[in-house]
C-alpha positions as YAML, in Angstrom:
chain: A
units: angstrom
residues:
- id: 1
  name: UNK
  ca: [86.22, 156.94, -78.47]
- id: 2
  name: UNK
  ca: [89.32, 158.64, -77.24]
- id: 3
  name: UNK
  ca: [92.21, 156.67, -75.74]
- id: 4
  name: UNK
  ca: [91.18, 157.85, -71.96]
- id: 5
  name: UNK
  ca: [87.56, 156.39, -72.60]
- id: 6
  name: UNK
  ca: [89.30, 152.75, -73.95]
- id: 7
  name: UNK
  ca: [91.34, 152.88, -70.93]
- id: 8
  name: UNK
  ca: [88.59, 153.24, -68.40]
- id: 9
  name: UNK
  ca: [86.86, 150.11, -70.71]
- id: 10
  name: UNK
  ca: [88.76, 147.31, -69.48]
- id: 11
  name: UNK
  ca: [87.19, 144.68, -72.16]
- id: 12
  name: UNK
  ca: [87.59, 147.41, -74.92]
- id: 13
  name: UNK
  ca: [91.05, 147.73, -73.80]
- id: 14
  name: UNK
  ca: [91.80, 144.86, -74.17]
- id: 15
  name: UNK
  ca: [90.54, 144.59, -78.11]
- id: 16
  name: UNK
  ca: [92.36, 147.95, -78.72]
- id: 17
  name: UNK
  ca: [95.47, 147.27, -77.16]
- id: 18
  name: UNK
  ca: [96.57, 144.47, -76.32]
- id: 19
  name: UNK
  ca: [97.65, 141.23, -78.64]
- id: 20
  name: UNK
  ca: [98.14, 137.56, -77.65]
- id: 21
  name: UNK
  ca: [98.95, 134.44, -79.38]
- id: 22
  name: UNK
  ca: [96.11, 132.89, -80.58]
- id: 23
  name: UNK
  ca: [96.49, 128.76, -80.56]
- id: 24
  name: UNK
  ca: [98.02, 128.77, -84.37]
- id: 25
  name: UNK
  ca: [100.76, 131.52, -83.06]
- id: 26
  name: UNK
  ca: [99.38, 133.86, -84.75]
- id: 27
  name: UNK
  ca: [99.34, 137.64, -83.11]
- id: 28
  name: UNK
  ca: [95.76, 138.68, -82.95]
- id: 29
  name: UNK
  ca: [93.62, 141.41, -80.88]
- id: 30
  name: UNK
  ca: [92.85, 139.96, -76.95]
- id: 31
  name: UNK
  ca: [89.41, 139.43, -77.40]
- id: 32
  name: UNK
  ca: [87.33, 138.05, -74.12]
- id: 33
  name: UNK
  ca: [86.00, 134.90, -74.94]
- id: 34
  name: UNK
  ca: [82.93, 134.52, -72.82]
- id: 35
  name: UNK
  ca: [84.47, 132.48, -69.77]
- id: 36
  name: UNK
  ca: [86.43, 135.70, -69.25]
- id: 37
  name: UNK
  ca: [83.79, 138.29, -70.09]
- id: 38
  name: UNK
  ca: [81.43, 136.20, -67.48]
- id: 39
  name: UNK
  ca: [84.38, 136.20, -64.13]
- id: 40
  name: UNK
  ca: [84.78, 140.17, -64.83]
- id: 41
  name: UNK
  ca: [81.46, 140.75, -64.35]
- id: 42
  name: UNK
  ca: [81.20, 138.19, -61.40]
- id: 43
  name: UNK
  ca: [84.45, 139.07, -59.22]
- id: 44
  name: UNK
  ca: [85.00, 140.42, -56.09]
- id: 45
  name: UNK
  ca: [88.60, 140.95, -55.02]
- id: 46
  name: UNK
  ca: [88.48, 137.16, -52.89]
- id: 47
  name: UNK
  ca: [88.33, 135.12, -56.17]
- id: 48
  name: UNK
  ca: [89.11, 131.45, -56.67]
- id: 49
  name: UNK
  ca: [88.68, 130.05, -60.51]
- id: 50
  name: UNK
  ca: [88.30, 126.16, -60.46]
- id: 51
  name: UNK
  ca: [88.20, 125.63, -64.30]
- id: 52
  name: UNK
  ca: [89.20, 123.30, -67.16]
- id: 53
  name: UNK
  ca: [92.32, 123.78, -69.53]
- id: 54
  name: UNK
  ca: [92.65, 126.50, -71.78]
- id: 55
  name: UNK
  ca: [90.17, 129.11, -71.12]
- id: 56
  name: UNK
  ca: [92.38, 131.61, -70.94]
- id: 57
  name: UNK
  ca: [92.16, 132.87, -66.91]
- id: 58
  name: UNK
  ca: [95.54, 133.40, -66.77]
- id: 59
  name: UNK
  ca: [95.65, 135.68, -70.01]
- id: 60
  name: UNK
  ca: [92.59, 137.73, -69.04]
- id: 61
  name: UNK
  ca: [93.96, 138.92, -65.52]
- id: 62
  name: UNK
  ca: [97.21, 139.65, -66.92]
- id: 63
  name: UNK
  ca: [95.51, 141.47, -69.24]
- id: 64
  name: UNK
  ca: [94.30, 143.64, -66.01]
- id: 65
  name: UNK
  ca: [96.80, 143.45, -63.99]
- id: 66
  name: UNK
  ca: [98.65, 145.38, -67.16]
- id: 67
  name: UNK
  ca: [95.91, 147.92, -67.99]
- id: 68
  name: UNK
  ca: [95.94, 149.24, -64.37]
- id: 69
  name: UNK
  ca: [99.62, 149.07, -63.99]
- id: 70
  name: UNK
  ca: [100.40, 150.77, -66.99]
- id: 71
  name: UNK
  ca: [97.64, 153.57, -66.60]
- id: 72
  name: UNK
  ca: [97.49, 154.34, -62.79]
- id: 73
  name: UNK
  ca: [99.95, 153.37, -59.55]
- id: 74
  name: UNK
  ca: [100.06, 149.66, -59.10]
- id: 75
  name: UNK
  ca: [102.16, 147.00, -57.26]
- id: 76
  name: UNK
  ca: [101.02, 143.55, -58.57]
- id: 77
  name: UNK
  ca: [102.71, 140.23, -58.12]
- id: 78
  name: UNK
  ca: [101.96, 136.84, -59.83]
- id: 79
  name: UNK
  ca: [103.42, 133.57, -59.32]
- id: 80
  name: UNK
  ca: [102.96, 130.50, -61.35]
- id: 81
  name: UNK
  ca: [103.32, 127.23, -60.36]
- id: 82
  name: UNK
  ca: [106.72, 126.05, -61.98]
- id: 83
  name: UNK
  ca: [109.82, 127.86, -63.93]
- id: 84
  name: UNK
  ca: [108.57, 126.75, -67.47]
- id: 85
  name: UNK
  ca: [104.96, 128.72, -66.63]
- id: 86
  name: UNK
  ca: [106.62, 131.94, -64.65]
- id: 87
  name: UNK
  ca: [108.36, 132.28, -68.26]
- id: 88
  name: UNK
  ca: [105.57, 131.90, -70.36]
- id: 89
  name: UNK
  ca: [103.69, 134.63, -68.35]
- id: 90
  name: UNK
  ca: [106.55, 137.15, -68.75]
- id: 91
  name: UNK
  ca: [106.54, 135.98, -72.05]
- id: 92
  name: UNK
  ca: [103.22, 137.56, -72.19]
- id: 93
  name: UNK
  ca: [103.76, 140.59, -70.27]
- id: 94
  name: UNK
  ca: [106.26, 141.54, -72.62]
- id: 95
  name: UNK
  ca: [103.88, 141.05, -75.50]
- id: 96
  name: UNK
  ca: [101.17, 142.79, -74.00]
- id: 97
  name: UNK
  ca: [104.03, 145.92, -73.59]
- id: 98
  name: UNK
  ca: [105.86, 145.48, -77.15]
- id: 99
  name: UNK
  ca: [102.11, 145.91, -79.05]
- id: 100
  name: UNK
  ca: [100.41, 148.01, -76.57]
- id: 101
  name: UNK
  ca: [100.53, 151.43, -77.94]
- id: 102
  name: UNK
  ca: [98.31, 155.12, -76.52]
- id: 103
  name: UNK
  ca: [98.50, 157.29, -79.48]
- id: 104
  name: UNK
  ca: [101.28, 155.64, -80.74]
- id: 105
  name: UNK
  ca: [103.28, 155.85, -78.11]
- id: 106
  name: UNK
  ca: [104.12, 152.84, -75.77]
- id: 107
  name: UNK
  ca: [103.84, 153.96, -71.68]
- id: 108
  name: UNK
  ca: [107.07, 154.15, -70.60]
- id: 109
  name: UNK
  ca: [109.06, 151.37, -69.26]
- id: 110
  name: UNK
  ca: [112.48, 151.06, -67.10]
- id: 111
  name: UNK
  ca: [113.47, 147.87, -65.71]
- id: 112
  name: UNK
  ca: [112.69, 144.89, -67.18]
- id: 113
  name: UNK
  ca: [113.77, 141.73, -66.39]
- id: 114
  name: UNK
  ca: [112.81, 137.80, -65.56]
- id: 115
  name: UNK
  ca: [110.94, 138.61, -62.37]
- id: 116
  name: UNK
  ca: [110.32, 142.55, -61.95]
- id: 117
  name: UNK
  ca: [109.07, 145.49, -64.23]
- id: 118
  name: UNK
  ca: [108.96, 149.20, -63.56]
- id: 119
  name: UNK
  ca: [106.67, 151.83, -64.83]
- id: 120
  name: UNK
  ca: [108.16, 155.70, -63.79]
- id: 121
  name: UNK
  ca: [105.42, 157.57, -65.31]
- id: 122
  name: UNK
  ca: [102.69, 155.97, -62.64]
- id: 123
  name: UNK
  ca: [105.58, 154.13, -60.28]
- id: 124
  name: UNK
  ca: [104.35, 150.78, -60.81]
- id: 125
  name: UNK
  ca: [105.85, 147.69, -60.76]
- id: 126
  name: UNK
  ca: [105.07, 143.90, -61.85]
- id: 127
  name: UNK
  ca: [106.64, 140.49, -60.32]
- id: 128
  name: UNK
  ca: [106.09, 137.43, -61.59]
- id: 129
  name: UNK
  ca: [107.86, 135.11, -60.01]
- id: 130
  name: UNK
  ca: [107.60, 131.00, -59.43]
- id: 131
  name: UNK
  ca: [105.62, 129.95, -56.28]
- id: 132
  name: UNK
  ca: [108.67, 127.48, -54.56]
- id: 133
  name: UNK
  ca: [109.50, 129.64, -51.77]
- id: 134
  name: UNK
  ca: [107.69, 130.41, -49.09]
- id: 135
  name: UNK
  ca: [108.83, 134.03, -48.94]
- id: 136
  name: UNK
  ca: [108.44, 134.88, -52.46]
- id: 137
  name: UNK
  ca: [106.18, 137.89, -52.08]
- id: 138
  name: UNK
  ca: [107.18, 138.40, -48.28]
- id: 139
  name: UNK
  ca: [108.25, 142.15, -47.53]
- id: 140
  name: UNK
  ca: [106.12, 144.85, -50.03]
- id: 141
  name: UNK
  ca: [102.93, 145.63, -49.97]
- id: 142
  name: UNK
  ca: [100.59, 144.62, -53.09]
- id: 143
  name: UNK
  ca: [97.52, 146.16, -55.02]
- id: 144
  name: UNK
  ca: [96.87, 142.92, -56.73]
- id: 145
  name: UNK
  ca: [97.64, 139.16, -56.51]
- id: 146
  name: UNK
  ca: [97.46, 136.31, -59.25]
- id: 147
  name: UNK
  ca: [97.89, 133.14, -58.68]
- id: 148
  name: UNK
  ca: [98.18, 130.19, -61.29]
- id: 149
  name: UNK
  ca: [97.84, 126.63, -61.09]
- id: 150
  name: UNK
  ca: [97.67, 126.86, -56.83]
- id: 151
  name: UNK
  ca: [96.43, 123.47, -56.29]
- id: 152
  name: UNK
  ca: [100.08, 122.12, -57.15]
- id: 153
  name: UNK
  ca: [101.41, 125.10, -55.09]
- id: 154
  name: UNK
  ca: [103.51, 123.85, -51.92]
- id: 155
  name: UNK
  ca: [103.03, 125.57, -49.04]
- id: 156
  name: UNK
  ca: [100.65, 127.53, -50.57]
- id: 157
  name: UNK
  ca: [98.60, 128.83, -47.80]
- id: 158
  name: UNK
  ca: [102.12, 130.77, -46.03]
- id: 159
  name: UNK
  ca: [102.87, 131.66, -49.52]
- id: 160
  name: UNK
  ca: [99.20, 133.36, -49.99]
- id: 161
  name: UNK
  ca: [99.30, 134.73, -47.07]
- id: 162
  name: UNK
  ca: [102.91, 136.30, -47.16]
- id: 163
  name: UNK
  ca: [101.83, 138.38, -50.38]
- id: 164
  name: UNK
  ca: [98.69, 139.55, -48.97]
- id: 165
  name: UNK
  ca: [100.46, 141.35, -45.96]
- id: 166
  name: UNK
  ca: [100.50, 144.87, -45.49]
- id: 167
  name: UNK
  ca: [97.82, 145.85, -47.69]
- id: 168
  name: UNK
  ca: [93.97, 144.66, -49.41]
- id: 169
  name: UNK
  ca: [95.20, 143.41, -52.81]
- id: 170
  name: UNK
  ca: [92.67, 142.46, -54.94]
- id: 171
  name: UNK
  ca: [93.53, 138.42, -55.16]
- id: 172
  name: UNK
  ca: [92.86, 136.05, -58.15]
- id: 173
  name: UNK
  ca: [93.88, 132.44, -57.52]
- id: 174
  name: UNK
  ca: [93.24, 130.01, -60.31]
- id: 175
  name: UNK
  ca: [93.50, 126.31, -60.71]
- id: 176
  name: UNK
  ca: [92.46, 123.16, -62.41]
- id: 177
  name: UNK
  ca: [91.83, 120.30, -59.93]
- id: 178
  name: UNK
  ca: [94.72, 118.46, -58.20]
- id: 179
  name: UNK
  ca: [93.12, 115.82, -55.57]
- id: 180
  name: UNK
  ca: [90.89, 116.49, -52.48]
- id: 181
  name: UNK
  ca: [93.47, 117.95, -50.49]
- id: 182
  name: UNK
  ca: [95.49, 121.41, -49.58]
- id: 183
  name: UNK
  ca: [95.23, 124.88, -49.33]
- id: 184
  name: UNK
  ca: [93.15, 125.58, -52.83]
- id: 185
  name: UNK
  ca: [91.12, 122.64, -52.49]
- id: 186
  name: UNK
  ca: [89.98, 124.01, -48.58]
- id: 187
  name: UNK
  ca: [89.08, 127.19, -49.84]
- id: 188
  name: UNK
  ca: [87.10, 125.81, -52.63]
- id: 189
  name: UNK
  ca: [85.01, 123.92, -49.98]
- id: 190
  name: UNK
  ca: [84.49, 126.52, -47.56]
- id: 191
  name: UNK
  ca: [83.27, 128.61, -50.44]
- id: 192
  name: UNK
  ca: [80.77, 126.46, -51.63]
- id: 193
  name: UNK
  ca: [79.44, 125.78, -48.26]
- id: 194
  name: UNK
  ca: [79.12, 129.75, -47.66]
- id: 195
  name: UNK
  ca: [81.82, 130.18, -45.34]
- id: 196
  name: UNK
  ca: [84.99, 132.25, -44.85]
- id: 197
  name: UNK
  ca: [86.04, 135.64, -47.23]
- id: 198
  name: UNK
  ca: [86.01, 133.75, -50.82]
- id: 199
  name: UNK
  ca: [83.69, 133.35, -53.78]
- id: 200
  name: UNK
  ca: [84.55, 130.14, -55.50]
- id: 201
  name: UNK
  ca: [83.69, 130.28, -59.70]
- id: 202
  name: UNK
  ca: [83.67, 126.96, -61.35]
- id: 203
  name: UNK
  ca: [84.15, 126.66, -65.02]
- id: 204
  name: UNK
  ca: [83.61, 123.76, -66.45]
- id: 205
  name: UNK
  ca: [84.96, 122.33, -70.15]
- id: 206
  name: UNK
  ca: [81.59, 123.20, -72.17]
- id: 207
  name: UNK
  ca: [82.88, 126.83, -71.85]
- id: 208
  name: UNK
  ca: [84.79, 126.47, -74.54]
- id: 209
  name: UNK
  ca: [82.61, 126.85, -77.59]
- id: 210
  name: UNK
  ca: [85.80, 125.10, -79.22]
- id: 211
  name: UNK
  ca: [85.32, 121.62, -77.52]
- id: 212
  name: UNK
  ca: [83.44, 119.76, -80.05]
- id: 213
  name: UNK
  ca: [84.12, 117.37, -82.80]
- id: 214
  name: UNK
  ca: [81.36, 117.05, -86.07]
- id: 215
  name: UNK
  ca: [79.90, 113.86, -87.33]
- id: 216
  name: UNK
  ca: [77.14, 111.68, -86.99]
- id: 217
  name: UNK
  ca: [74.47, 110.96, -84.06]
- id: 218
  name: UNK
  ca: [75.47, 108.91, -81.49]
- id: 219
  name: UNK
  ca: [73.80, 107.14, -78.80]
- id: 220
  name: UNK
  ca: [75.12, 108.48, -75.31]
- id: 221
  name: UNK
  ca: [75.69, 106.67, -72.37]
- id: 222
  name: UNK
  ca: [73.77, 107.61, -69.67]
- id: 223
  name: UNK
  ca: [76.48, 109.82, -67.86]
- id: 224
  name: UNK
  ca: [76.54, 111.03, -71.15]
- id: 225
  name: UNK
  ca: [72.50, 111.67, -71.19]
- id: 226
  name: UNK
  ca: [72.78, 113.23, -68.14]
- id: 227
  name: UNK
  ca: [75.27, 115.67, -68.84]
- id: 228
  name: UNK
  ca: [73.24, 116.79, -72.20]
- id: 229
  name: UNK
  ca: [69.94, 116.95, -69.80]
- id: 230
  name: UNK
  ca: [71.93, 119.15, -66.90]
- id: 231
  name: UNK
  ca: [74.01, 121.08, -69.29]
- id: 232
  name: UNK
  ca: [72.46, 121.52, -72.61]
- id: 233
  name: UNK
  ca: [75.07, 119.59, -74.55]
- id: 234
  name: UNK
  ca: [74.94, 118.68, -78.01]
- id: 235
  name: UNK
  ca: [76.50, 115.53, -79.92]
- id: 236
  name: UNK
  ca: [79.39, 117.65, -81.07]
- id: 237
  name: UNK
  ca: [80.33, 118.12, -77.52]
- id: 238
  name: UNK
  ca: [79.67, 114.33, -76.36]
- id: 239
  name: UNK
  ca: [82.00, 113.27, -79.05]
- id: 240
  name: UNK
  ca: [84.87, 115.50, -78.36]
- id: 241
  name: UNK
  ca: [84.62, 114.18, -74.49]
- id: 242
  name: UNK
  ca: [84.64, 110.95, -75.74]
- id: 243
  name: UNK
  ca: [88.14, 111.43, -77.48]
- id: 244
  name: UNK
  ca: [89.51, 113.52, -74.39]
- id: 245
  name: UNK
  ca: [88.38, 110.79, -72.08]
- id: 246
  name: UNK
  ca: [89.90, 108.11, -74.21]
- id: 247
  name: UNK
  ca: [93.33, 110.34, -74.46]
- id: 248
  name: UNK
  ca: [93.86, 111.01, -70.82]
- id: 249
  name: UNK
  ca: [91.89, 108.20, -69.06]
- id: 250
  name: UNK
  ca: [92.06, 108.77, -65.42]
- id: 251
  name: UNK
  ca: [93.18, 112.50, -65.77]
- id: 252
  name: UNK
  ca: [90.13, 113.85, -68.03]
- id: 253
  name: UNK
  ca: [87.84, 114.52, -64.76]
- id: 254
  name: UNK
  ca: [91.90, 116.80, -63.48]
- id: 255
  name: UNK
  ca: [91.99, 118.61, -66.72]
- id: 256
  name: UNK
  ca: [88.22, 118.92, -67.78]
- id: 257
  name: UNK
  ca: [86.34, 119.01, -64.61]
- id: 258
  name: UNK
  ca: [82.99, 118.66, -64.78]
- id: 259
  name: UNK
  ca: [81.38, 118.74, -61.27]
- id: 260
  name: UNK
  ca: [83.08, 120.84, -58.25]
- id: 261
  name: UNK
  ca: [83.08, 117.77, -55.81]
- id: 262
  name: UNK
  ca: [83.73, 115.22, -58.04]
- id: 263
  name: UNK
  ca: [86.57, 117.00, -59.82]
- id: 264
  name: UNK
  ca: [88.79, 117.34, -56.51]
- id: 265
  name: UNK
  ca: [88.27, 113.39, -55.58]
- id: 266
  name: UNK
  ca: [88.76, 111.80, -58.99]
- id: 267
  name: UNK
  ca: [92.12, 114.43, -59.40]
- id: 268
  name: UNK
  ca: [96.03, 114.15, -58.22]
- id: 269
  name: UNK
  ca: [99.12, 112.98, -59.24]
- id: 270
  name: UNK
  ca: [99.45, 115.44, -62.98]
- id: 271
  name: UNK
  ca: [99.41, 118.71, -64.29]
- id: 272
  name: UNK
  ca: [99.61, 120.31, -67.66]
- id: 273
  name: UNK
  ca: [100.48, 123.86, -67.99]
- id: 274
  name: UNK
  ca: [97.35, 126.74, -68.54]
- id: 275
  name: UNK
  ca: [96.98, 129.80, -70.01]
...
């Protein structure tokens, strides 16, 4: 397969060209995990991701938002919800660029610094940027917006809606839960009822083939029973909920939802970072 075929492939692109850190630090191929795989083949352009920690939404459409910047004319923008996050997303920009090779040779770069790249040979550029003011994004005009952790976004609807003047970028906003209230939490509801421009994808912990913890049978409560009737989970899984719910008490149902509605109204008042 030649280099302009992988290009065209976005989930083969990925594989072949770009690496991440896996969670031992280790610098390994960007595979999809099936979370990922499942949104690409399920977006639209109007996206909202209600998910659990760690499935690795933020990685995957940086992953795009690189691939088309770096191999046709793009203007992309992403803001994060604090400094400490907007760092570890250029972080991984510049890792995606530093291993990310056609033919051996890496596409041409010019500026480069905490907020804004530049690539000449397609004249593209990439902001990333932290989501505390209300004109961050104000005054160009974007082919693609992502959005992490909105739900602890203030002002978040002027801020949405500054970035998405003057043009159709395709939008990506992400989030785990963060009480029933504000702009991503609105948006979520009005696209579960059918209303309004967005499609709403929920991901709940049990992607994560990871969450699970061996041992012996146990006898499950019966919100645990019902989970394992709804969902088709297994022991493992029950037991490694068990230890996350013991861990972060009232923040488990914040940081592992497990039901869209119940998620937003047993949330608020924390956040951990995700990527």
């Amino acid at each position: 397969m030649s280099d302009a075929d992988l290009i065209n492939n976005p989930q083969v692109f990925a594989t072949s060209f770009l690496r991440i850190l896996d969670k031992d630090k280790n610098l390994v191929p960007f595979k999809w995990n099936k979370a990922q795989a499942h949104f690409h083949a399920n977006r639209t352009g109007r996206d909202l991701i209600l998910k659990a920690r760690q499935l690795g939404f933020s990685t995957y459409t940086q992953g795009e938002m690189f691939r088309r910047t770096v191999t046709s004319t793009q203007t992309t923008i992403t803001l994060a919800h604090d400094a400490e996050t907007t760092q570890k997303l250029r972080r991984m920009a510049d890792r995606f660029y530093e291993n990310c090779k056609f033919g051996n040779v890496q596409p041409l770069r010019k500026y480069a610094n905490a907020t804004l790249a530049t690539y000449p040979e397609f004249d593209s550029t990439s902001t990333i940027a932290t989501a505390g003011n209300v004109e961050t994004g104000r005054g160009d005009t974007y082919t693609e917006l992502h959005g992490s952790e909105v739900a602890f976004w203030k002002d978040a609807e002027r801020i949405v809606a500054g970035a998405m003047q003057g043009g159709s970028p395709q939008v990506t906003l992400e989030s785990t839960p963060n009480g029933a209230q504000g702009f991503f939490y609105d948006k979520c509801m009005e696209a579960l009822s059918g209303g309004g421009v967005w499609t709403l994808h929920f991901y709940p912990w049990w992607w994560d083939d990871n969450y699970r913890v061996d041992g012996a049978d146990i006898t499950p409560t019966d919100a645990e029973a019902e989970l394992i009737e709804k969902h088709g989970l297994d022991h493992s899984q029950i037991r490694w909920r068990r230890g996350k719910v013991a861990e972060l008490g009232r923040l488990f149902p914040q940081e592992y939802p497990e039901d869209v509605v119940s998620c937003f109204l047993t949330s608020g008042n924390g956040y951990f970072g995700d990527l």
